[in-house]
C-alpha positions in Angstrom: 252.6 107.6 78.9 253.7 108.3 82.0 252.1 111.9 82.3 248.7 110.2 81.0 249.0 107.5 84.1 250.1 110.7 86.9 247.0 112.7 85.7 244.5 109.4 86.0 246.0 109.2 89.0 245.4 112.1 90.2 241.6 112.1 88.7 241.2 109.0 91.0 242.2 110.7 94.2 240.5 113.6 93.4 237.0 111.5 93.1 238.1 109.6 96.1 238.0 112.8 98.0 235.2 114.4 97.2 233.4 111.2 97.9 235.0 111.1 101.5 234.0 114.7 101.8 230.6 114.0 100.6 230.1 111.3 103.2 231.7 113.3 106.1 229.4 115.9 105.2 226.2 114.2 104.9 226.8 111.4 108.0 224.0 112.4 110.7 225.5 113.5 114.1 224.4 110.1 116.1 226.0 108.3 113.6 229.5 110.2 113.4 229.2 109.8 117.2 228.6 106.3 117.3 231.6 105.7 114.9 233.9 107.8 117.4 232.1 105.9 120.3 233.3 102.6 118.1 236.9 103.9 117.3 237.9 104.3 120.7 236.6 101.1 122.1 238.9 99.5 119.5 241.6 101.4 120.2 240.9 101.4 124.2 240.9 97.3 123.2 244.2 96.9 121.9 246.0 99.4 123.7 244.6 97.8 127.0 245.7 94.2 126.1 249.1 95.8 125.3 249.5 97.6 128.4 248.4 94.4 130.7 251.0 92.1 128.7 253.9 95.1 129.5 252.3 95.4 133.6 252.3 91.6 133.5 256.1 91.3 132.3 256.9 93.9 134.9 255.3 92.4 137.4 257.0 89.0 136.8 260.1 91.2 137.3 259.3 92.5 140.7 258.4 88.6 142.0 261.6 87.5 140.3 263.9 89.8 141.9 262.3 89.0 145.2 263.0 85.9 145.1 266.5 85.9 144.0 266.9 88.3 147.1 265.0 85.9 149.5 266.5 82.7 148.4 270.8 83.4 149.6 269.4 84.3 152.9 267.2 80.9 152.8 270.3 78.6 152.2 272.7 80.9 154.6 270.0 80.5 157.1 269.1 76.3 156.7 272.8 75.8 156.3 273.5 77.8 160.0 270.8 75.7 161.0 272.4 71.9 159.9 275.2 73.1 161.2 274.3 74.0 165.0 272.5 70.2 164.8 275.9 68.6 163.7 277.6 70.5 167.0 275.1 69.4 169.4 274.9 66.1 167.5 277.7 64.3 169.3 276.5 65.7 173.1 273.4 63.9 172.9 273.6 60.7 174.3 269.7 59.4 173.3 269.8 57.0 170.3 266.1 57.9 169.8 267.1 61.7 169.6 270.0 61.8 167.8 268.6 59.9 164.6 265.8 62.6 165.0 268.4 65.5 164.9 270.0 63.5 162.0 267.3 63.2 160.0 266.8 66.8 160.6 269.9 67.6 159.5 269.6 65.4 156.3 266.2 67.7 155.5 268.2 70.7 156.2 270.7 69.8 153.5 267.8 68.8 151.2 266.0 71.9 151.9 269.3 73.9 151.2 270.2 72.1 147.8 266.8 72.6 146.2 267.2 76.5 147.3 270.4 76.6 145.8 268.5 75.1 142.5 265.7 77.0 142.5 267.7 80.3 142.9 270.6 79.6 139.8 267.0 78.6 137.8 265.2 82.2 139.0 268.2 84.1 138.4 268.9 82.5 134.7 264.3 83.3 134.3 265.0 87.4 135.6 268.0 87.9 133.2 266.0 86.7 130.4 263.3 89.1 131.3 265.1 92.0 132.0 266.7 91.5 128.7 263.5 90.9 127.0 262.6 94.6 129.0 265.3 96.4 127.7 265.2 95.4 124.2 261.7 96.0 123.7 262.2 99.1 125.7 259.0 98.2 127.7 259.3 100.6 130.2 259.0 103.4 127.9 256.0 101.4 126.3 254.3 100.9 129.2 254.1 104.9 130.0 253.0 105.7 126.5 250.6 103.1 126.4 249.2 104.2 129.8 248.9 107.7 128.2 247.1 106.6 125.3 244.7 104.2 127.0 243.6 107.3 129.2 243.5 109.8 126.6 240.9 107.4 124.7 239.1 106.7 127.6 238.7 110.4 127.9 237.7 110.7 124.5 235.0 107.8 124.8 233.6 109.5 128.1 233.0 112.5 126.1 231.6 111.0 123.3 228.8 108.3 125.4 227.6 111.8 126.9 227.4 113.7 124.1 224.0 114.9 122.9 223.4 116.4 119.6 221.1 119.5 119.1 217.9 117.3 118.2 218.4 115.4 121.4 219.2 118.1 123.5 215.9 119.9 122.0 214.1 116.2 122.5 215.4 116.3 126.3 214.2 119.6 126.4 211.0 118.7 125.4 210.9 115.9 127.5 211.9 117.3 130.8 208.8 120.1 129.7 206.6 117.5 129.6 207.2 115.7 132.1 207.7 119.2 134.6 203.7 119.7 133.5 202.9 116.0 134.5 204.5 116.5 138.1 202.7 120.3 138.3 199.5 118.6 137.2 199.8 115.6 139.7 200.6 118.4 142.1 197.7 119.9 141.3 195.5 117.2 141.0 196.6 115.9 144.5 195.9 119.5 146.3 192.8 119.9 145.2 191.9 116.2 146.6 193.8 117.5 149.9 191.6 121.0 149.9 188.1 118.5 148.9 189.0 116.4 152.2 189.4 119.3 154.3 186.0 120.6 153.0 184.4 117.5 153.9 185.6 116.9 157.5 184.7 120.7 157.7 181.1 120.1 156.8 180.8 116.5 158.8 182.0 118.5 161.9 179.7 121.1 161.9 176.6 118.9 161.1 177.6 117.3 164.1 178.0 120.2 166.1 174.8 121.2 164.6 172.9 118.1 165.8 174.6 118.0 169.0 173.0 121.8 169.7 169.9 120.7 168.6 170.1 118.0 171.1 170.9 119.9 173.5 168.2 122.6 173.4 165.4 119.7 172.9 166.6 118.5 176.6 166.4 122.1 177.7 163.0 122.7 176.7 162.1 119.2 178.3 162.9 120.4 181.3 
């Protein structure tokens, strides 16, 4: 039983083959190009979504990590800043002034405290990125995705400016034809030039021939 389902089996693949083979063989050349054509924008598709998610995750990284740099020196540098106020505070002797520097101070401390925030809440955002990085190992995706988006786009480059045998004969033809139609409207155009010369040429001498005439008439007048 089992034997008789192997060798059916095998029958199936077999006809399954030669029909794939049969296909391959008898596609036209346009159309096995426009299936490649098709196969690589696909892939070019996908693999280009993929790779802007990974550059976009990466790039999240990079403004992360800037901002956890930036925002330490922010609060070291507001909270230097309350500070010199609250020294100088007690010197000035305007009331007008001094609730101006104290609200200033009180903005300071507000500034400082939502830094302080911000940065425990941009810290806690680029550790769950970076771990989301490593585990996904989206570095190394990133440079094979990058490899494979330009191999296909060298692939589909090749393939938009491929020309089968009947096109190239059809070019062939065409650039024939249309090399005639220039040497013909060459031709066509010097002989118009050569017609114009021949006619200013006659014009000018019947003039010339008139003005002699002319000229020997007065003579004999006189």
């Amino acid at each position: 039983m089992d034997n008789k389902s192997d060798n059916n089996s095998d029958v199936h693949k077999n006809e399954a083959d030669v029909k794939l083979m049969e296909f391959i063989f008898s596609i036209k050349p346009e159309a096995l190009r426009d299936m490649l054509i098709k196969k690589h924008e696909k892939f070019l598709d996908n693999y280009g979504k993929e790779l802007e998610g990974v550059k976009e995750k990466r790039g999240q990284e990079v403004v992360l990590k800037k901002r956890v740099e930036i925002l330490p020196d922010k609060t070291d540098l507001l909270d230097y800043w309350g500070k010199g106020l609250e020294e100088n505070l007690n010197k000035v002797s305007d009331d007008a002034l001094a609730q101006e520097i104290r609200e200033k101070i009180t903005e300071f401390k507000k500034e400082k405290e939502d830094a302080e925030i911000e940065f425990q809440i941009k810290l806690g955002e680029l550790e769950e990125i970076e771990k989301e990085i490593n585990e996904n190992n989206i570095q190394n995706r990133g440079e094979w995705l990058a490899k494979k988006v330009e191999s296909h786009e060298k692939s589909l480059d090749f393939w938009k400016n491929y020309r089968t045998e009947e096109e190239k004969k059809a070019d062939e033809e065409r650039k024939k034809k249309e090399d005639l139609a220039k040497k013909s409207d060459e031709e066509r155009k010097r002989k118009e030039l050569e017609k114009k010369a021949t006619d200013v040429k006659k014009v000018t001498t019947k003039k010339a021939g008139k003005k002699s005439k002319t000229k020997k008439e007065k003579t004999n007048d006189l």
